[in-house]
C-alpha positions as CSV (number, residue, x, y, z in Angstrom):
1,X,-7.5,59.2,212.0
2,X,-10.1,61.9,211.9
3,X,-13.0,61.4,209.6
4,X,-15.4,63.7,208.2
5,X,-18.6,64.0,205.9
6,X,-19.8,66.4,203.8
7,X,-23.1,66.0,202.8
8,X,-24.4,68.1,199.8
9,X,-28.0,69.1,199.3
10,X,-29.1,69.5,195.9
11,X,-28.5,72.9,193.5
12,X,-30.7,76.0,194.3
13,X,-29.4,78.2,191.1
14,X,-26.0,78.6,191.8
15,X,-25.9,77.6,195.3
16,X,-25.2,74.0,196.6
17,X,-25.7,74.4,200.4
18,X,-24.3,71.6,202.6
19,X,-23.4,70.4,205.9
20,X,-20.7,69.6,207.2
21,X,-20.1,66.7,209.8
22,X,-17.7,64.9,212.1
23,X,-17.6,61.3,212.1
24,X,-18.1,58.5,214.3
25,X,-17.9,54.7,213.9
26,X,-19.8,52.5,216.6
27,X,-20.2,49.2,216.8
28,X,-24.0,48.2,217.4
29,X,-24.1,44.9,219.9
30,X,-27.7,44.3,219.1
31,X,-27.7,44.3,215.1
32,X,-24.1,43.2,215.3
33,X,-22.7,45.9,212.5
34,X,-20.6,49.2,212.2
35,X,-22.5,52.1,212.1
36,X,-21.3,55.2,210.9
37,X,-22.7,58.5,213.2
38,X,-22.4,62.4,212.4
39,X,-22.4,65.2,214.5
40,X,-23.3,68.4,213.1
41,X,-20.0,70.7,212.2
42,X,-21.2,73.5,209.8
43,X,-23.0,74.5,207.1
44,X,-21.6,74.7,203.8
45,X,-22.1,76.3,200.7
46,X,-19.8,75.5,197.0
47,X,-20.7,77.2,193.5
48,X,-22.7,74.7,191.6
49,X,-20.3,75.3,188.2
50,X,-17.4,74.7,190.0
51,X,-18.3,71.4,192.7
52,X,-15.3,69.3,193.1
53,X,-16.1,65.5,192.5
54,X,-17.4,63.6,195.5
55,X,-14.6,61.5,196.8
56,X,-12.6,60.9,199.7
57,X,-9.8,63.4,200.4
58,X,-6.9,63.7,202.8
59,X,-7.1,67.5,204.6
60,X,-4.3,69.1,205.3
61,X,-3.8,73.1,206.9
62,X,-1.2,74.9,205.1
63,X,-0.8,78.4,204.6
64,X,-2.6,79.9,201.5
65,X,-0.7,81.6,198.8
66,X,-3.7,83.6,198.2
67,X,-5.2,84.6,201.4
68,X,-2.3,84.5,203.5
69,X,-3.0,82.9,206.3
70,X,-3.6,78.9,207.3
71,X,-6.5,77.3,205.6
72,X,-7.5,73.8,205.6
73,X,-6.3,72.2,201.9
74,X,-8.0,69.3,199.8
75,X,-5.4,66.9,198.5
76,X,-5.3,65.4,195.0
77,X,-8.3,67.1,193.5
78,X,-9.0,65.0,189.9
79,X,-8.0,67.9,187.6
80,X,-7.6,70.7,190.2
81,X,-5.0,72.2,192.8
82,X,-6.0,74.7,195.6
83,X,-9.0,73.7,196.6
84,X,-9.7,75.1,200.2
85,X,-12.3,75.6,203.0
86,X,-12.8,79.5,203.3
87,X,-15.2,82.4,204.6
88,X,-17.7,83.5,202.0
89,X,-21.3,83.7,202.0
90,X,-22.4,84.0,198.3
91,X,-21.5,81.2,195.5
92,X,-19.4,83.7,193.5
93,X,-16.6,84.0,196.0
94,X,-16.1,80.4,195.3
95,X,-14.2,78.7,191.8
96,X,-13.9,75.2,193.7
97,X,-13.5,76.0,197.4
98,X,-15.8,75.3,200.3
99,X,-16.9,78.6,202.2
100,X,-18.0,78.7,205.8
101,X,-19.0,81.6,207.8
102,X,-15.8,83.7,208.9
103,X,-16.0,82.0,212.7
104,X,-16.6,78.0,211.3
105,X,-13.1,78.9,209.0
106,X,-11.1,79.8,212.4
107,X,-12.7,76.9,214.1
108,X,-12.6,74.5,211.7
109,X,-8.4,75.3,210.5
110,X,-8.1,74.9,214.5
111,X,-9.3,71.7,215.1
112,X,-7.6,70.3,212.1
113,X,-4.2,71.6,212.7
114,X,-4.6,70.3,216.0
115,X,-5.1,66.9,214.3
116,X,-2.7,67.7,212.3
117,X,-0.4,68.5,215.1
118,X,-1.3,65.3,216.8
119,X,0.0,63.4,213.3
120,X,-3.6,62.5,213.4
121,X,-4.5,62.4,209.3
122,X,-8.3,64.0,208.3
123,X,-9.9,62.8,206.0
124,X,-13.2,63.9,204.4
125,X,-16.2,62.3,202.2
126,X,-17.5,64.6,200.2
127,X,-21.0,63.4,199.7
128,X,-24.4,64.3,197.2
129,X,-27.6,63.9,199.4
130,X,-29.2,61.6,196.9
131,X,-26.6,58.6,197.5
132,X,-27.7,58.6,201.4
133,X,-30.2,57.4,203.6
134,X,-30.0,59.1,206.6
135,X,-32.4,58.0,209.6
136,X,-32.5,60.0,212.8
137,X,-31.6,58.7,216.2
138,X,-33.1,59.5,219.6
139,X,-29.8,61.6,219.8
140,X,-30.9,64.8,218.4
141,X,-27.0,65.6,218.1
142,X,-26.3,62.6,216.0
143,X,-27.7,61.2,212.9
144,X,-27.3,57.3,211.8
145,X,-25.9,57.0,208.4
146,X,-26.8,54.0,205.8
147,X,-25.2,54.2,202.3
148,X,-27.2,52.6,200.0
């Protein structure tokens, strides 16, 4: 299974900027406990009125009705359907969905179809910055990730 984080930073206005990570679970010998690491994906950016809840969803890439072509899909949205990652740069071309530069969409749709491909399921955490306590490791690639 693929896992993924996105982290949310709080609202500017209309603009909730985030970032988006891919996760890692290591065991640490010397404190004897899972830790969970992210490396850096993409930024983010959602309209603040229209934030889906921050959950755990199953990803998968379909073909959109409404841009024609294959976008990555959030499953089982509490009260919502069509929630997808897409390129936009401003909060108005979002009513739910996650925008990404035009590049991060074609990158990000082909990595998870290629999960996908490899019947390989993704799941992502959609996370508020406020519930985390993120410490830096020597890595500058990685962070170390404690929920409280």
């Amino acid at each position: 299974m693929a896992y993924y984080k996105l982290i949310r930073k709080p609202a500017d206005g209309k603009a909730v900027r985030g970032t988006l990570y891919q996760t890692e679970h290591r065991y640490s010998g010397s404190a004897g406990e899972y830790k969970e690491y992210l490396t850096p994906v993409c930024d983010t950016l959602e309209n603040a009125n229209y934030l889906v809840p921050a959950l755990i969803y199953k990803v998968q890439v379909s073909k959109s009705p409404k841009f024609q072509r294959l976008l990555p899909l959030l499953e089982q949205v509490p009260g919502r359907s069509g929630i997808r990652f897409h390129r936009g740069t401003k909060p108005e071309h979002s009513k739910g969905c996650i925008l990404v530069s035009p590049y991060m969409e074609q990158q990000i749709t082909s990595r998870w179809l290629a999960e996908q491909s490899a019947h390989e399921e993704t799941r992502l955490e959609i996370c508020n910055y406020t519930n985390l306590n993120l410490k830096e490791e020597k890595n500058a690639r990685t962070t170390a990730v404690e929920v409280e």
